[in-house]
C-alpha positions as semicolon CSV with decimal commas, in nm:
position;residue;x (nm);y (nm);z (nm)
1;X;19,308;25,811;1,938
2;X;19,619;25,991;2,049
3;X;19,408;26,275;2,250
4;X;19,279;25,938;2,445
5;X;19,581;25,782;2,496
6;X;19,781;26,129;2,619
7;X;19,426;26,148;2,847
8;X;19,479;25,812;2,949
9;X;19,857;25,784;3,052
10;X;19,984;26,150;3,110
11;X;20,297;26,014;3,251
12;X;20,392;25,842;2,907
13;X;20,278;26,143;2,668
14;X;20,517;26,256;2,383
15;X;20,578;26,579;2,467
16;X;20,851;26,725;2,676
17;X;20,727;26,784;3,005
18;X;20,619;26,460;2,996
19;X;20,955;26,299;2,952
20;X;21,099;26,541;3,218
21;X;20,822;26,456;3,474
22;X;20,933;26,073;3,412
23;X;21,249;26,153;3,482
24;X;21,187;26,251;3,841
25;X;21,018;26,033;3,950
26;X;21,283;25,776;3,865
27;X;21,526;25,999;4,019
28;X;21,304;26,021;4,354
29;X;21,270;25,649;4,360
30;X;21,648;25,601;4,366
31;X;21,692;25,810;4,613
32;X;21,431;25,734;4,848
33;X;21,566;25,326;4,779
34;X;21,926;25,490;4,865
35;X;21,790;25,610;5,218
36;X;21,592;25,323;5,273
37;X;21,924;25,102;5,201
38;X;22,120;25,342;5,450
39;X;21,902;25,517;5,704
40;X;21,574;25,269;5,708
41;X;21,347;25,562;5,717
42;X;21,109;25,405;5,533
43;X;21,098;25,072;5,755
44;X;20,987;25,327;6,040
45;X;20,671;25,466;5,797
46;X;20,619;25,101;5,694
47;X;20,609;25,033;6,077
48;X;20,368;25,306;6,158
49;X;20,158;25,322;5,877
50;X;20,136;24,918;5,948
51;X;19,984;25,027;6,300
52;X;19,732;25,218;6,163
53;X;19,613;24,977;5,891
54;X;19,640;24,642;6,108
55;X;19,310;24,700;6,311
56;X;19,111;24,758;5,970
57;X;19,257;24,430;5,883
58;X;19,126;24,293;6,137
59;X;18,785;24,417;6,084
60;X;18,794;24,322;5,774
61;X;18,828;23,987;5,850
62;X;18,587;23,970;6,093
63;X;18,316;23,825;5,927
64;X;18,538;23,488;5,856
65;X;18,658;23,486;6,148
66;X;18,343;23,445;6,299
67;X;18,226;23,195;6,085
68;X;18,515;22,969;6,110
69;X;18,471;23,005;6,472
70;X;18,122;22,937;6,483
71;X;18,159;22,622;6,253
72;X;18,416;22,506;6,530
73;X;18,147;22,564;6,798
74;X;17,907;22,449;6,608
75;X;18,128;22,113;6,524
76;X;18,268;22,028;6,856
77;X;17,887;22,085;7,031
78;X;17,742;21,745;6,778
79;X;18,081;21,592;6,891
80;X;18,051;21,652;7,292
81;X;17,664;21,587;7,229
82;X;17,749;21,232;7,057
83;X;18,030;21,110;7,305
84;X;17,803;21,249;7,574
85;X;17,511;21,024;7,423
86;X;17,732;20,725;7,421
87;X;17,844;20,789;7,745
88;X;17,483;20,804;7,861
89;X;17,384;20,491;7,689
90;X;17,746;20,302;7,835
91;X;17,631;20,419;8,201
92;X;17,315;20,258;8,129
93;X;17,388;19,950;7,984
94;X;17,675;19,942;8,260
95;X;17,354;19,963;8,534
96;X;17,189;19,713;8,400
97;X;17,489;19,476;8,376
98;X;17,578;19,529;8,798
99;X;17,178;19,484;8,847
100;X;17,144;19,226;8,631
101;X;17,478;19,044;8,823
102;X;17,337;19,135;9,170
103;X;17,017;18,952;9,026
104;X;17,159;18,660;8,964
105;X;17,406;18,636;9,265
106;X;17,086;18,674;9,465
107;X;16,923;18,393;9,301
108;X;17,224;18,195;9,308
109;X;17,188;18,267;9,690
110;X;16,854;18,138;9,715
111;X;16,935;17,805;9,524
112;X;17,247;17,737;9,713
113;X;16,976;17,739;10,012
114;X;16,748;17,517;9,873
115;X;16,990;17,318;9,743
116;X;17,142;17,338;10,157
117;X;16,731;17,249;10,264
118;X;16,751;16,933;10,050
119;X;17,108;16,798;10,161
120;X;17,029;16,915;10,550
121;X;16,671;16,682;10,524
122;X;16,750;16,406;10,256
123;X;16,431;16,499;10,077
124;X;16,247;16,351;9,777
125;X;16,223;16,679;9,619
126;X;16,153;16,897;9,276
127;X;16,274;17,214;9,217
128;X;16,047;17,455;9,064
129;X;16,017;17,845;8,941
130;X;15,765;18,092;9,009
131;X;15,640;18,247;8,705
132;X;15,332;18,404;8,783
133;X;15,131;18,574;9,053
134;X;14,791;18,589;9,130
135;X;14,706;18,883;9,466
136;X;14,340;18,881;9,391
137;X;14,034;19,024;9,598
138;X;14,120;18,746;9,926
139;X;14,324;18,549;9,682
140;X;14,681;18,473;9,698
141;X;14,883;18,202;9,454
142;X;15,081;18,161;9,239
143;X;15,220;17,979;8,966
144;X;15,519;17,703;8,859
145;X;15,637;17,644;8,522
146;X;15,598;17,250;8,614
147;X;15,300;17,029;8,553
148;X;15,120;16,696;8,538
149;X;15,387;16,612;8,259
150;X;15,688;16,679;8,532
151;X;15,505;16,433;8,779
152;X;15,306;16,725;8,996
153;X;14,995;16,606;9,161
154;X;14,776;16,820;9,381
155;X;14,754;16,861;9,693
156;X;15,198;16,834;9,715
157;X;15,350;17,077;9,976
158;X;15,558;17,333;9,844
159;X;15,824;17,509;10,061
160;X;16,084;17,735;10,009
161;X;16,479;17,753;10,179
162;X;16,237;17,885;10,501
163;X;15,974;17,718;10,527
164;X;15,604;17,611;10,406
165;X;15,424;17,833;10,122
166;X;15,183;17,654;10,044
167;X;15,029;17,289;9,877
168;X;14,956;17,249;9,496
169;X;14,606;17,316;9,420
170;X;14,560;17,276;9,042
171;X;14,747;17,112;8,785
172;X;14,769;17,157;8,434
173;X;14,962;17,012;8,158
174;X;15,265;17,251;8,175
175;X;15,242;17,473;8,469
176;X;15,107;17,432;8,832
177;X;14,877;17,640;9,058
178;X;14,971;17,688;9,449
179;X;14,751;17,780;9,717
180;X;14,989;18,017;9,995
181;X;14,975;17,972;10,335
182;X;14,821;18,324;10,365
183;X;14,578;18,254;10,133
184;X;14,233;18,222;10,326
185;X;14,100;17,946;10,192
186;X;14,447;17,761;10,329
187;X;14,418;17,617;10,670
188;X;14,730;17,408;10,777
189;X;14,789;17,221;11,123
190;X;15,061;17,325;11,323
191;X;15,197;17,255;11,691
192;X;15,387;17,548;11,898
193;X;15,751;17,399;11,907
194;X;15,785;17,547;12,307
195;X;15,469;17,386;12,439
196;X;15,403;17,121;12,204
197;X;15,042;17,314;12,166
198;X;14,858;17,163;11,852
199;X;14,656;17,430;11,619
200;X;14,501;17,471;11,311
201;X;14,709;17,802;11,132
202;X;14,475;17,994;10,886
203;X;14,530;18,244;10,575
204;X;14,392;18,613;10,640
205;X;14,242;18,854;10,408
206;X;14,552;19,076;10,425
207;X;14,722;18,799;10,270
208;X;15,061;18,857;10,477
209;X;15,032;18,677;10,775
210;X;14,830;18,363;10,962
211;X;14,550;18,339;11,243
212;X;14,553;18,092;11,481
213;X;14,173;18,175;11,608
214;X;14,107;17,849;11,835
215;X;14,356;17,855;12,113
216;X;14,278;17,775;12,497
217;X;14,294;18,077;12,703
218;X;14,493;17,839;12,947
219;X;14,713;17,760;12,679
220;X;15,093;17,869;12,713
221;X;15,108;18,062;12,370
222;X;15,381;18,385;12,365
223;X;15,516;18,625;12,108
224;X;15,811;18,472;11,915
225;X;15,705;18,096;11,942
226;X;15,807;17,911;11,658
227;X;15,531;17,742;11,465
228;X;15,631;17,424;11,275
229;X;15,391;17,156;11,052
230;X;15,250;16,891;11,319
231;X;15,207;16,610;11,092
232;X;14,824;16,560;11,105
233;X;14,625;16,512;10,839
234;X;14,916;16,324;10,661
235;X;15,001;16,621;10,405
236;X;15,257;16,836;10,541
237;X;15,521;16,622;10,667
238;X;15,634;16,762;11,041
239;X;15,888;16,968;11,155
240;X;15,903;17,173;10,855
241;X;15,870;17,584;10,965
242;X;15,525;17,748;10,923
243;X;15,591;18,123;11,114
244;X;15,640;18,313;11,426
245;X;15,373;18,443;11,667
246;X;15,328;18,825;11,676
247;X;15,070;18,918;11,875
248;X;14,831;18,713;12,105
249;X;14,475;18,918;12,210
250;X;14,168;18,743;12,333
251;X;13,867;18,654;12,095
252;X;13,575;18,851;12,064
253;X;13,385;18,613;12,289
254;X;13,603;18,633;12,547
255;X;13,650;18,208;12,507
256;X;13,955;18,177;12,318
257;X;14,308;18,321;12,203
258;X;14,337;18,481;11,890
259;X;14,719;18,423;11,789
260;X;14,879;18,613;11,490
261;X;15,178;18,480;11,311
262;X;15,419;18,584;11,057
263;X;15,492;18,339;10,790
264;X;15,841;18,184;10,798
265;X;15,862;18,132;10,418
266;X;15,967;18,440;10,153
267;X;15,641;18,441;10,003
268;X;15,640;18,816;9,853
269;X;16,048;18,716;9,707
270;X;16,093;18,432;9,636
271;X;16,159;18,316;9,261
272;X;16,222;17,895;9,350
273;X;16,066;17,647;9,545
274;X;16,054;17,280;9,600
275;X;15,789;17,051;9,600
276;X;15,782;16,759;9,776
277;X;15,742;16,429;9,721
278;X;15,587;16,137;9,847
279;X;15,918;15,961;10,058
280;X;16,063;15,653;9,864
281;X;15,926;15,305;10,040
282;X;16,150;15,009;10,066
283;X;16,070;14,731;9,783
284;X;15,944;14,365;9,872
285;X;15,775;14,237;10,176
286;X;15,867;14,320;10,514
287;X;16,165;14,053;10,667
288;X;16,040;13,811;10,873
289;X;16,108;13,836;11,242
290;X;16,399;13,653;11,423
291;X;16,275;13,351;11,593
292;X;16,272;13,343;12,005
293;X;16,374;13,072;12,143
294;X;16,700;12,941;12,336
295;X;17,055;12,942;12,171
296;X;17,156;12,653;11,968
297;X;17,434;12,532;12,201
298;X;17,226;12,525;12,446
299;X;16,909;12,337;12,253
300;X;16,846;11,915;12,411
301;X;16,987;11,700;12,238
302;X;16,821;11,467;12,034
303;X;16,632;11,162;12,201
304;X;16,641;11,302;12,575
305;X;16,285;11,301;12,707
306;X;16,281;11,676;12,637
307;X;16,346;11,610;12,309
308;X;16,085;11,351;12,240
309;X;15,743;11,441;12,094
310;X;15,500;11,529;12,389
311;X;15,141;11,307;12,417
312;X;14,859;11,410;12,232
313;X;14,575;11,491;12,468
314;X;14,245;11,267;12,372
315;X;14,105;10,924;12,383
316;X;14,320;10,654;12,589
317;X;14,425;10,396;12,427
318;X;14,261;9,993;12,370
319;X;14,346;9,821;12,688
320;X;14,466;10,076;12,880
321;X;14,264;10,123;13,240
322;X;14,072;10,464;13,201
């Protein structure tokens, strides 16, 4: 045990030399604290020996370092990811808010016209919204979200804030089925509103424009005339906008004028019509005329010979001379 102990801690064996070697080195450590107190020598080897060590402090702590830096990386890249996300989303829903808005300010537009085309004519009208579509092989309708239950009938004109789109050609209980204008099973009279020209306008296959295939070739017909609804065949009440001519050729006989016209009403757009309806007719019977005859101031008194009762023409009287 002693033999590992003096093995162990030299500096504290029993022996002589080892109390002698303990005393120096407390005598060296007072000095070298006296210098340091007085001189600072030992702030300079701090210094430089501080100046070698620092850059394998740093190495060592490389490895944290890095981690802590890539956590940070790693942490603010979900955070710019998620507000960049929500920003996304915000300029979205923000889109669809000014869409939506110009939306609506259109259709407020288009009602506000309507509305103007019922005031401006004192019509007996229905408002109605389009809510389906039907651009089939040489077909062209579409469809209202009012019915036989809101009073529709067939066969009612339906315009627009332009002019004519068409006449109601089915009706069901809760929605309603109109024929277009362009449609070419649709054939509506017209007159030319420069000439006074009377017409039949017909749908066309393209389904985006009219034919008027039976004009005179004497007949005064020139791009840009306005066509408007004569009034015949008691349907379409006149005056109401049908289109404007485009292009006038000849017929393929060589006998007529083949007019095309473009149709005045938004039929590709719009989103609400108006139907109309049959114009309200005054109650009771007709008043009876005035009487003719002279003033009453100026009516014979009673008893003058123009007053009295005139002779019946027949058989004389007994005893009168024939």
């Amino acid at each position: 045990m002693a033999r590992a102990r003096d093995e162990s801690s030299p500096l504290f064996a029993g022996n002589a030399a080892g109390t002698l070697r303990l005393i120096l080195y407390l005598a060296l450590a007072m000095v070298l604290m006296v210098l340091d107190q007085r001189n600072g020598w030992l702030w300079r080897v701090r210094y430089a020996a501080s100046a070698v060590i620092e850059p394998m402090y740093r190495l060592a702590g490389l490895p944290s370092a890095g981690i802590r830096t890539l956590t940070v990386a790693f942490a603010d890249r979900q955070r710019l990811t998620g507000q960049n996300q929500r920003l996304r989303e915000d300029l979205l829903l923000a889109n669809a808010k000014l869409n939506r808005m110009a939306a609506v300010a259109e259709q407020n537009q288009r009602l506000k016209q309507l509305l103007d085309t019922q005031h401006s004519l004192d019509l007996n009208v229905q408002l109605a919204r389009v809510i389906g579509v039907d651009l089939g092989a040489y077909r062209y309708r579409l469809t209202l979200d009012v019915g036989a239950r809101d009073g529709v009938k067939p066969g009612q004109p339906v315009i627009d804030a332009h002019g004519v789109m068409g006449q109601v050609k089915d009706v069901l209980p809760t929605t309603s089925v109109v024929m277009l204008v362009t449609d070419p099973e649709h054939a509506l009279p017209v007159v030319i509103e420069r000439s006074g020209l009377r017409t039949i306008a017909y749908g066309s296959r393209d389904g985006d424009q009219l034919t008027l295939p039976n004009i005179p070739r004497a007949a005064d017909v020139r791009v840009g005339d306005h066509l408007l609804t004569s009034g015949l065949g008691g349907r379409f009440p006149p005056g109401f906008p049908v289109g404007d001519v485009t292009a006038v050729t000849p017929s393929a006989t060589g006998m007529f004028l083949v007019a095309q016209a473009r149709p005045a009403a938004d039929i590709n757009r719009s989103e609400d019509v108006l139907l109309l309806h049959d114009q309200a007719e005054p109650d009771g019977p007709p008043a009876l005329p005035t009487p003719v005859g002279p003033p009453r101031d100026l009516a014979p008194a009673p008893g003058t010979p123009s007053a009295m009762p005139a002779r019946v023409v027949g058989t004389p009287a007994a005893g009168v001379p024939r």
